[in-house]
C-alpha positions as CSV (number, residue, x, y, z in Angstrom):
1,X,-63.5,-108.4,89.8
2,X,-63.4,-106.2,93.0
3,X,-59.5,-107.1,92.9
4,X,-58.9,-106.3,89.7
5,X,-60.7,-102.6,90.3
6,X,-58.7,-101.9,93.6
7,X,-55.6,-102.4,91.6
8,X,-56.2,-100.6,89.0
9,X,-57.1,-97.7,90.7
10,X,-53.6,-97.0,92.4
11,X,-51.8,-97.6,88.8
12,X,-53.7,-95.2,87.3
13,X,-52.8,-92.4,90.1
14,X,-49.2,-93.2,89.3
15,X,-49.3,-93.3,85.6
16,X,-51.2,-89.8,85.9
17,X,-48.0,-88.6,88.4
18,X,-45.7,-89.5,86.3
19,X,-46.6,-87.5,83.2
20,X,-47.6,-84.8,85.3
21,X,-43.5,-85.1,86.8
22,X,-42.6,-85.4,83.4
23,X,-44.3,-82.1,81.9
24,X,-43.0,-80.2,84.9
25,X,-39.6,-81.5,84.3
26,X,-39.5,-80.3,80.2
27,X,-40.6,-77.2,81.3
28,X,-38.4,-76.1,83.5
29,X,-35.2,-77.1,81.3
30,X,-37.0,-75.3,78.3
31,X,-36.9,-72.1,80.7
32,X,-33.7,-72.9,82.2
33,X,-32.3,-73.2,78.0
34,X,-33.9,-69.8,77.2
35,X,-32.2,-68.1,79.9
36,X,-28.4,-69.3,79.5
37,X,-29.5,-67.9,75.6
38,X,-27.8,-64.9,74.4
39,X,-29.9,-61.9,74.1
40,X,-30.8,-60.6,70.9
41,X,-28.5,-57.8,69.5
42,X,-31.6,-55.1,67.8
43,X,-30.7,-54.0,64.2
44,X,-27.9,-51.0,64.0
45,X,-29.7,-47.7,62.5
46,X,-29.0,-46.5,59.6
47,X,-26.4,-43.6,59.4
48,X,-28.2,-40.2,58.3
49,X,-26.9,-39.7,54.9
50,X,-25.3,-35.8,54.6
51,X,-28.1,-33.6,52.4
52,X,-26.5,-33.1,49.0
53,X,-24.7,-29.5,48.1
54,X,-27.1,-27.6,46.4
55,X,-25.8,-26.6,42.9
56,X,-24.4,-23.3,41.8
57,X,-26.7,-20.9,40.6
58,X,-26.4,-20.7,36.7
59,X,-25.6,-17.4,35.4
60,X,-29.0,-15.1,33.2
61,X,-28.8,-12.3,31.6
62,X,-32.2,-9.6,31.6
63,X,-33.1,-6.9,29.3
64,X,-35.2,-4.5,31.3
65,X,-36.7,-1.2,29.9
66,X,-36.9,1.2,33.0
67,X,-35.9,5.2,33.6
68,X,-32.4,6.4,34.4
69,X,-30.6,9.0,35.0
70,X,-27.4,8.0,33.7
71,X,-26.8,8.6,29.7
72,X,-24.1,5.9,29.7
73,X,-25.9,3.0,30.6
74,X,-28.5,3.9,28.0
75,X,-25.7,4.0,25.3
76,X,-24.4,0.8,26.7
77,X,-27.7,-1.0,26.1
78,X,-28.0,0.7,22.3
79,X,-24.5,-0.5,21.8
80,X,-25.1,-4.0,22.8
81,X,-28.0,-4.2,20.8
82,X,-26.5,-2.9,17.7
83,X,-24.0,-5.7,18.2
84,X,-26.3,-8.6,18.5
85,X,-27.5,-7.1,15.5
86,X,-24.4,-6.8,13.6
87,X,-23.9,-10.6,14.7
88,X,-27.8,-11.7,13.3
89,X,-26.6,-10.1,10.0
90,X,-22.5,-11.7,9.6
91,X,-23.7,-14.4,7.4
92,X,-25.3,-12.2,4.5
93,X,-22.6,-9.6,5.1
94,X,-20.0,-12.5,4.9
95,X,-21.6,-13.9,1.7
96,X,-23.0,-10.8,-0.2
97,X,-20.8,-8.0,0.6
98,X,-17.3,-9.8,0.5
99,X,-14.9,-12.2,-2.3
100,X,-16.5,-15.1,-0.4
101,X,-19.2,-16.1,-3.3
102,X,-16.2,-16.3,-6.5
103,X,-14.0,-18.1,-4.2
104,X,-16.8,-21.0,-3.0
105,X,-18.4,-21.2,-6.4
106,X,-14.7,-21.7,-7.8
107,X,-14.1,-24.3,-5.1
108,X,-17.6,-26.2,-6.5
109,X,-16.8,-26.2,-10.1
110,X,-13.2,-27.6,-9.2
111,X,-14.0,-30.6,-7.6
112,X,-17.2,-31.2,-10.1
113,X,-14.1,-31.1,-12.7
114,X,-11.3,-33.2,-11.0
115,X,-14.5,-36.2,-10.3
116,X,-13.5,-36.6,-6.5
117,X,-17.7,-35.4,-5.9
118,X,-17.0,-35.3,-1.5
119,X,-12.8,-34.5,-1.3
120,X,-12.2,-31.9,-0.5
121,X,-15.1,-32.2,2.3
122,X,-17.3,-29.5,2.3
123,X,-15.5,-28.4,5.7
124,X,-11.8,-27.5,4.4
125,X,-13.2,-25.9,1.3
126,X,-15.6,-23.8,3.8
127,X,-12.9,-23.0,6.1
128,X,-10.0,-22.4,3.1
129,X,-12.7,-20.0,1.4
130,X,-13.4,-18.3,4.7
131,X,-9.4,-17.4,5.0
132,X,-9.0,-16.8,1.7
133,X,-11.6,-13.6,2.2
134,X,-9.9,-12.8,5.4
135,X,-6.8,-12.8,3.7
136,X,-8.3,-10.1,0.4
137,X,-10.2,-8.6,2.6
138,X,-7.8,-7.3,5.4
139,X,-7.4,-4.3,3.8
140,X,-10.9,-3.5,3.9
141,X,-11.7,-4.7,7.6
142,X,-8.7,-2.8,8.7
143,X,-10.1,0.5,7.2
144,X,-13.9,-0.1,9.0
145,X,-12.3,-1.0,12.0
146,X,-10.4,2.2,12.4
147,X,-12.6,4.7,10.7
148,X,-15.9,3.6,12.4
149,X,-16.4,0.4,15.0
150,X,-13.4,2.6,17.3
151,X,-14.9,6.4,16.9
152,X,-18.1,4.6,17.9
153,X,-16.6,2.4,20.7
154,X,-14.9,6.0,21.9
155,X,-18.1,7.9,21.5
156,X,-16.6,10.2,19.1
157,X,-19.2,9.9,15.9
158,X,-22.8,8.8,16.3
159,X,-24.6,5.6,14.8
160,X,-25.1,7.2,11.4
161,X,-21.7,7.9,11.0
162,X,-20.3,5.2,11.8
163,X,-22.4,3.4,8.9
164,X,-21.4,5.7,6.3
165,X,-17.5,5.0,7.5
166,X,-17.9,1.6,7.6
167,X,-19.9,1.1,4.5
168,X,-17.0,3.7,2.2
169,X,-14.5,0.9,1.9
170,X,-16.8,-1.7,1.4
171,X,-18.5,0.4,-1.4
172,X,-15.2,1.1,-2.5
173,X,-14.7,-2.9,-3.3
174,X,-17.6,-3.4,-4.5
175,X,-17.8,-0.6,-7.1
176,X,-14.3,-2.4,-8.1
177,X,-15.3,-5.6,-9.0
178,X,-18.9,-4.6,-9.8
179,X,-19.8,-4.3,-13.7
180,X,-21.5,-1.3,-15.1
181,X,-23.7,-3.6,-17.2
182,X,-25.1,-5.1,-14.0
183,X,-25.4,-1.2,-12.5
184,X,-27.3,0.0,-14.7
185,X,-29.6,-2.9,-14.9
186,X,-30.9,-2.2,-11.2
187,X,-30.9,1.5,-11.7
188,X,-33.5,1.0,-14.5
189,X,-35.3,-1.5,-12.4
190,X,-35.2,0.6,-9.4
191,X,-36.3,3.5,-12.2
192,X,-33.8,6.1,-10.4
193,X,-31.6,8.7,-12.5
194,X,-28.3,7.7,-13.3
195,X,-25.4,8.6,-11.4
196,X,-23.4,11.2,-12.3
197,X,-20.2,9.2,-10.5
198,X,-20.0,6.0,-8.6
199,X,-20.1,7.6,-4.8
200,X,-24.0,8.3,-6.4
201,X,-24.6,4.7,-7.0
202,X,-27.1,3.6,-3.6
203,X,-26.7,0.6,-1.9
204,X,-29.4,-1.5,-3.1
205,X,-28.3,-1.3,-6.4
206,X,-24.7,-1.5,-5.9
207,X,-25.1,-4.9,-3.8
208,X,-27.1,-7.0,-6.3
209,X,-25.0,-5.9,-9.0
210,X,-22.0,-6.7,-7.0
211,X,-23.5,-10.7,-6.4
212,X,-24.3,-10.5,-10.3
213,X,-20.5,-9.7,-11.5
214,X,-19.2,-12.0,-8.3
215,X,-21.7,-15.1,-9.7
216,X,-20.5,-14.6,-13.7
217,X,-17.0,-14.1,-12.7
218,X,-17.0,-17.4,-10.8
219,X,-18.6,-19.1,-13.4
220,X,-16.1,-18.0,-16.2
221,X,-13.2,-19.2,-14.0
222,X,-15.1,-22.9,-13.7
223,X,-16.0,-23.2,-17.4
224,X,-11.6,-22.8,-17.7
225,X,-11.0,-24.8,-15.0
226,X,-13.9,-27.5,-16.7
227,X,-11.8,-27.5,-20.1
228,X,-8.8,-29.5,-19.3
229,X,-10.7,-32.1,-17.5
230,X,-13.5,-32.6,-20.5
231,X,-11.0,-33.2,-22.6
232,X,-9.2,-35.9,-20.9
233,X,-12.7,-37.1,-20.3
234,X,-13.5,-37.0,-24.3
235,X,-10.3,-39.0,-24.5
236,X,-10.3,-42.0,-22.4
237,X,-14.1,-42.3,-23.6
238,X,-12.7,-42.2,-27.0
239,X,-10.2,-45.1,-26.7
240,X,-12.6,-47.1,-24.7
241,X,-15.4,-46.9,-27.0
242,X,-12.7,-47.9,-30.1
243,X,-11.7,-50.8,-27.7
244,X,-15.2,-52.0,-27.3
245,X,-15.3,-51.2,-23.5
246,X,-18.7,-50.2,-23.8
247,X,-19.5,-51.5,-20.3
248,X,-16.7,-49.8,-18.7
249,X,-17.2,-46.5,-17.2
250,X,-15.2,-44.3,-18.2
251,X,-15.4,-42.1,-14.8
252,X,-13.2,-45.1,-13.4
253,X,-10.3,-45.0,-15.9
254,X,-10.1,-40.6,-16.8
255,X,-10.5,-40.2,-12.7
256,X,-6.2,-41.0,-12.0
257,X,-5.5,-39.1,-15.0
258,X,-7.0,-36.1,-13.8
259,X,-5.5,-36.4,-10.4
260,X,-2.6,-36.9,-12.0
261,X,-2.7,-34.0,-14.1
262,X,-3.4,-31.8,-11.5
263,X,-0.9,-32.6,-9.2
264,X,2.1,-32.5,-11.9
265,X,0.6,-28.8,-12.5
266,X,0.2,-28.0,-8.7
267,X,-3.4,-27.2,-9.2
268,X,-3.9,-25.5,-6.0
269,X,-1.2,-23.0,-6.2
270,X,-2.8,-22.2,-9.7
271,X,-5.9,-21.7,-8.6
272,X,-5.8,-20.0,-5.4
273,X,-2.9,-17.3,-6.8
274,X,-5.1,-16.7,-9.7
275,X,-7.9,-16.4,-7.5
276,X,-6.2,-13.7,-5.3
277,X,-4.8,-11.7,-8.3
278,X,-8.7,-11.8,-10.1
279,X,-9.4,-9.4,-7.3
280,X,-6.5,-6.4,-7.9
């Protein structure tokens, strides 16, 4: 036994030496690998991004009420505004005062007539209606032009004159085409004497009885314009009733004949020239 403990005493001391020799071993070729190891490269920084261009400034207009000493600025600003308000008013000008209402209420009836309910669109007869009134009423423009937007432009007549020259030739058109029937209706409803001559009539009785004559001139012109196309209407519903196409529209079968008819007749040129002539 006391054998057995002496030699196991010195094989312990060199089992314990050689771990020990082989830790220290591992550790230095672990240090040794981690400095032959490249070093590592740190992130590149980002590039500063250029600040964006700041936008132009966008363009505003001020009205500002304030003292001054110079009288052509002031007329300037009255001018502007009488322009803007000239503009606010076009549309009921356009309408009331001009040939536009017979010529767009002539247009209406026309394609109710032929059947074709969206051709023309409601664009081309709008824009054809809106030349056609250029075109009659050139004359007119030219005169109001001349006799009172330039004097005022030049400063040679005041606001109130330039009304009264602007408004003569549109009077002038008006008491034209206006009926004395429709006249003297507004004159009793307005309870005003009655004009000894037609430069007496006042405005608000010469423009609603100007739209009055306009509206039941128009509507003349479409119940002539109607007849041709009833008929051909009364017609084919004839021959399809005596055929015993009850079911069959009769819309589908008149529709060609009508475009037929008014081609062969140049419609157009019919209408528009008699439309131009109506108004002398």
């Amino acid at each position: 036994m006391n054998r057995l403990a002496l030699v196991s005493k010195p094989s312990r001391l060199i089992l314990w030496m050689l771990i020990s020799l082989c830790f220290f071993g591992l550790m230095a070729h672990a240090g040794s690998a981690l400095a032959q190891s490249p070093a590592a490269v740190p992130p590149a920084a980002p590039e500063p991004v250029p600040p964006a261009a700041p936008a132009p400034p966008a363009p505003s207009v001020t009205l500002t009420l304030g003292d001054t000493d110079s009288p052509d600025s002031v007329a300037l600003t009255l001018k502007l505004m009488l322009l803007l308000t000239v503009l606010t008013l076009a549309p009921a000008i356009l309408v009331l005062l001009t040939c536009f209402t017979r010529i767009i209420i002539v247009f209406h009836f026309l394609r109710q007539a032929v059947g074709t309910q969206s051709t023309p669109p409601n664009q081309i007869l709008l824009g054809l209606a809106l030349f056609l009134t250029y075109f009659i009423m050139s004359p007119v423009i030219n005169q109001v032009y001349s006799d009172a937007f330039l004097p005022l432009m030049n400063n040679e007549i005041n606001y109130e004159q330039a009304f009264k020259s602007g408004m003569a030739p549109l009077r002038e058109f008006m008491l034209r085409q206006a009926r004395e029937k429709d006249i003297a209706l507004f004159v009793h409803l307005a309870k005003e004497e009655r004009p000894a001559r037609p430069e007496d009539v006042p405005n608000k009785v010469l423009v609603p009885a100007f739209v009055l004559s306009e509206l039941k001139t128009a509507f003349q012109i479409g119940f002539l314009i109607f007849v041709p196309f009833l008929i051909i209407d009364m017609v084919v519903a004839s021959v399809l009733l005596s055929m015993g196409m009850m079911m069959l529209p009769p819309i589908m079968i008149s529709l060609p004949f009508k475009i037929l008819l008014f081609v062969m007749v140049d419609g157009w040129y019919l209408i528009v020239g008699s439309l131009v002539r109506s108004f002398g």
